[in-house]
N, C-alpha and C positions, 0 to 999 in steps of 0.2 A: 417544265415539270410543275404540276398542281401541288404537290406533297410539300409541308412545311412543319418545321416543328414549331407549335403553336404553345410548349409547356411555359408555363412563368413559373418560375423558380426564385421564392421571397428571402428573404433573408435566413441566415441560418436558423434553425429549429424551430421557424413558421411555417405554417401549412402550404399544401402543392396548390396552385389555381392554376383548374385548363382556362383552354380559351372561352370556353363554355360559364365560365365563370365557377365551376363546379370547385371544390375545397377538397383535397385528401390530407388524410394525417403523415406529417413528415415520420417513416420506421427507422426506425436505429440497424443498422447495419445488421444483419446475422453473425456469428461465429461461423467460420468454413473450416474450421478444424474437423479430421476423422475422426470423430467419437467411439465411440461401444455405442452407443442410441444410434449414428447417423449409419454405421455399419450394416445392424440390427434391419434399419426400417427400406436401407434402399437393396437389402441382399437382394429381394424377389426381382427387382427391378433391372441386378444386374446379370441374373438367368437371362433376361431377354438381347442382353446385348454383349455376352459372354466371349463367343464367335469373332465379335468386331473388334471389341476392347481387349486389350490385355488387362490381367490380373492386377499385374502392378499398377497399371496406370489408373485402374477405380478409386483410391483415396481421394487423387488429384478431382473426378468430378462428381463422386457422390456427395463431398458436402454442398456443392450446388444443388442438386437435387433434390438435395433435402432439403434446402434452405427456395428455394422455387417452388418446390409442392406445398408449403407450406404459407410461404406469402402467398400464394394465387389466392388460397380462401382468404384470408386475411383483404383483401382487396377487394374479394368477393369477383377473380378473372376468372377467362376462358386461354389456353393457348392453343391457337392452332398450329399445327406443323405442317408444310407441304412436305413432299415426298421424296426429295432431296435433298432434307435436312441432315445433319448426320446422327446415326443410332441413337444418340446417349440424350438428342431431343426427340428426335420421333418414340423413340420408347419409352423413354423415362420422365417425359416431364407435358408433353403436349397431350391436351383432353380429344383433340380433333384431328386424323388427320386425312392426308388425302391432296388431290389438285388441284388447284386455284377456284375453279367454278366448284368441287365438292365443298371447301373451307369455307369458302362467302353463305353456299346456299346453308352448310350447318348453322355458321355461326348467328342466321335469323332465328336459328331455335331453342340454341340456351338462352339458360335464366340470368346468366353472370350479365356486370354492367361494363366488364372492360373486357377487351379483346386485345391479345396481343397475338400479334400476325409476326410467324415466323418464317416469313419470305422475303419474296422482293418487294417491292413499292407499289406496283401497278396491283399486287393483291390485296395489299393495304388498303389501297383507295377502294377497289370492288367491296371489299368485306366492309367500308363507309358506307358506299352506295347503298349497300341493301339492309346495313344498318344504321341509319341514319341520327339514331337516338344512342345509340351506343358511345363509348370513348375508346378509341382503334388505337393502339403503338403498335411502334415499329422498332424493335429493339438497335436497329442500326438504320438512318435513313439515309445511309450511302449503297444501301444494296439492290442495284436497279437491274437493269436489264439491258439487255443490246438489241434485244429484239422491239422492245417497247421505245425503245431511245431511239431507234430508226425512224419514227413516223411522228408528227407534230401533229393538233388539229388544224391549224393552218395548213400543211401541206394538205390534207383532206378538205377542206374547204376547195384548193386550188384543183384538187382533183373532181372537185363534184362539178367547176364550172370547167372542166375540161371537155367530162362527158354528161353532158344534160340529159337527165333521164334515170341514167344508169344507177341502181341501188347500189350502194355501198354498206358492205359486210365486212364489220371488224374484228380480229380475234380479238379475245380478250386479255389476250397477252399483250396488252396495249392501256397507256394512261386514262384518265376519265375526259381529260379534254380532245382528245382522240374518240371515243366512244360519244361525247355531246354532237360530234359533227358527223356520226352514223344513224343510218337507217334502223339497224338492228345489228345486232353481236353472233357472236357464233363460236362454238371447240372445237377439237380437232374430232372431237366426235361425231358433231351435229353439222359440220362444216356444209354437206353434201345437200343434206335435208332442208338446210338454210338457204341455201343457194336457188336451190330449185321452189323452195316457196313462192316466190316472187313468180313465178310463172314468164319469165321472161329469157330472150338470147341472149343476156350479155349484162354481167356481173362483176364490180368490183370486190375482188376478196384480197384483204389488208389486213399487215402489213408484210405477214411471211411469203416470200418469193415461194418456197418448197412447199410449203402445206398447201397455197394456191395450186402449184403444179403438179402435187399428188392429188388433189382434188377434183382437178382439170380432167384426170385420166378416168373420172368416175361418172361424169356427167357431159351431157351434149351442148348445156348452157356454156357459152365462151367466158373464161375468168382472164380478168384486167389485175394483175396486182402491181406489188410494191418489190421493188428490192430491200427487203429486212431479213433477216435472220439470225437466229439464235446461232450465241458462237459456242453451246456444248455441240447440238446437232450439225450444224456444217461442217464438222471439221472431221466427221466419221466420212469412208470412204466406199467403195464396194471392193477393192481390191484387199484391204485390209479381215474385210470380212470374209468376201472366199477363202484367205488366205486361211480364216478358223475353219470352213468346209472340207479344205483339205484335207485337212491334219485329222478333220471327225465330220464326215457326210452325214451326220444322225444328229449333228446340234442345228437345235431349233433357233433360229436369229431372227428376233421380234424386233420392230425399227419404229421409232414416231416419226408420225408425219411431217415434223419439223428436219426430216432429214432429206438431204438431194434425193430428188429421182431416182438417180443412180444406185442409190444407198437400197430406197424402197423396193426395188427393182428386183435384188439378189435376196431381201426379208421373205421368209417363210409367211410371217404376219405383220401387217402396219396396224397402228391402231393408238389411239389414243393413251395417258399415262395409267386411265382407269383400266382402258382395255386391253394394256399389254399387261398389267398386272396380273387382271382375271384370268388369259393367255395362259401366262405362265403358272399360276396354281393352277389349271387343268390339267397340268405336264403328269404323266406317270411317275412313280418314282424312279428314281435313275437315271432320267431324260437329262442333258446335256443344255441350259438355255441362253443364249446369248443377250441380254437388252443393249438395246442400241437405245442409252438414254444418257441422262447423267446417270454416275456409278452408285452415288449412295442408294441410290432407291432399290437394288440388288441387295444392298446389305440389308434395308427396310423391311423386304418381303420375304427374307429366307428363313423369319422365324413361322412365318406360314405356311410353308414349303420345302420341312424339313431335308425330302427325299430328294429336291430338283438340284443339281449341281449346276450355279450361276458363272458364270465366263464375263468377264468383264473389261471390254478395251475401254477401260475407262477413262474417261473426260468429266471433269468436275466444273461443276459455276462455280467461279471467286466471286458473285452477288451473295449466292447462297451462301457460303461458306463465312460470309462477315457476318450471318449470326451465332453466336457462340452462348452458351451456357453464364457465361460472367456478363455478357450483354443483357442475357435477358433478365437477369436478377437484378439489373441497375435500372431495365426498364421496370419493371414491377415496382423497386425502392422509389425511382425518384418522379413514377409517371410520364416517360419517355421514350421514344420523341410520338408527340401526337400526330394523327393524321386528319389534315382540316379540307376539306374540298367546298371551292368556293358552293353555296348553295343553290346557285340558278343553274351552274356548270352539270351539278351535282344533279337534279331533275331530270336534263337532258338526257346525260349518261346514262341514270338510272333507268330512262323508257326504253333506251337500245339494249339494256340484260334483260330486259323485264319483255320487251319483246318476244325477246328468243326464252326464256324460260315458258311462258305464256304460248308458244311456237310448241316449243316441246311437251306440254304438257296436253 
């Protein structure tokens, strides 16, 4: 793992210094008491997440919320939220949200000097790469990934003298020392178009075992992968899911590519986390829609989608889930944990996104 917490932390009621040598002002803790003010100013806020929260339980996180919205100017941050965060961050307190490749590519274009990355690690480091001048936390950097944790740049190195020649195409659901020892990067979106760039027979696409193999069935080009995989999408089934066709032949079951063959197989639509999204707000109202994803992200999109009734065999990331509201306000207080990516590593990396953006573009 490249990710480190690099904060120095001075003696009590001295200033923060990153590793950057940079200075912030140590803040005195907020009140998290429910005021009449903190009631007042997060009411609108908690319209959007009314559905998911109960009533009673908003005291419990709107003094966060207020006390987060309000440090972030103070700080002069951004927070991005990916799309499996749960409600009461993606609605109430993240400026940005969206999937690992949307949050990296947004966050080159605010103004603010700090980014706090409300994901796993390997989006952390990406949101470095492509801001390199910026200061990235991670409000918890214990929240990785299984799919990312499967593949080393070493084992990619041993793979390129395996097969000489052969391009190697990494998701990005992968660390940056992984990404330093690729040719170019790719999503679950762009995976196909990637692939077939290269104009050649025979493709490594790493490190998802399933996305390779749903990939594989798109294209004539032969994929070489990895046995990785995400443990929310493996563990969905096709039987589980006919099992919702039976019961209602008229639900629509939208699957990521990160799920078996088997899975994608029985899906109405596969598609990436942006395109199952878009998917499902196309629904009529009253449509019936299954996401075959992580669960929060069904809670995420139903305030867009008032009409569509979501089904949810839900499977949650415990990566995701170890960011929490009290996390991230400590991240903000105390400037933590930073994300430092060695600088040479960090070039490499950054030519294999910058490929594939450059690609797409």
């Amino acid at each position: 793992m490249t990710l480190a917490s690099q904060t120095i932390l001075p003696e009590q009621g001295g200033d923060i210094v990153l590793s950057n040598g940079n200075r912030y002002e140590r803040i005195e803790r907020p009140s998290l008491e429910y005021t009449d003010e903190v009631a007042r100013v997060t009411a609108p806020l908690y319209e959007k997440v009314r559905h998911h929260i109960p009533e009673i339980e908003w005291p419990v996180h709107a003094p966060y919320v207020y006390a987060i919205n309000r440090l972030k100017k103070q700080r002069n941050a951004a927070i991005l939220a990916h799309n499996y965060q749960t409600p009461e961050i993606y609605h109430c307190v993240a400026d940005i949200a969206g999937d690992s490749l949307q949050l990296a590519m947004e966050a080159t274009k605010v103004e603010a000097d700090i980014i706090v990355q409300c994901g796993v690690h390997f989006m952390a480091e990406t949101s470095k790469l492509l801001n390199p001048s910026k200061v990235v936390l991670i409000p918890d950097m214990r929240a990785g990934c299984s799919l990312a944790d499967s593949i080393t740049g070493e084992d990619v190195r041993l793979l390129r003298e395996a097969n000489p020649g052969v391009p190697i195409v990494t998701y990005v659901n992968t660390s940056a020392d992984v990404k330093a020892e690729s040719d170019i990067c790719c999503t679950s979106s762009n995976a196909v178009a990637i692939v077939e760039s290269f104009g050649v027979d025979k493709v490594l696409l790493i490190p998802d075992e399933y996305l390779a193999q749903n990939v594989a069935k798109q294209t004539d080009v032969k994929i070489l992968t990895w046995k990785g995989h995400c443990e929310v999408h493996e563990r969905f089934t096709a039987e589980e899911l006919l099992a919702y066709k039976d019961i209602d032949p008229a639900i629509q079951i939208i699957a990521h590519p990160e799920c078996p063959t088997e899975v994608t197989a029985v899906a109405d639509f596969t598609g990436s986390t942006k395109g199952m999204i878009d998917f499902a707000l196309g629904q009529k109202p009253g449509a019936k829609v299954l996401l075959v994803t992580e669960c929060s992200m069904a809670s995420n999109i139903q305030e867009q989608a008032p009409g569509v009734e979501f089904i949810k065999p839900c499977n949650l990331c415990p990566h995701m889930k170890r960011i929490t509201l009290p996390k991230i306000l400590d991240s903000l207080l105390d400037m933590k944990e930073e994300v430092v990516v060695d600088p040479l590593m960090a070039a490499r990396a950054r030519k294999a996104v910058e490929r594939m953006v450059n690609l797409k573009n």
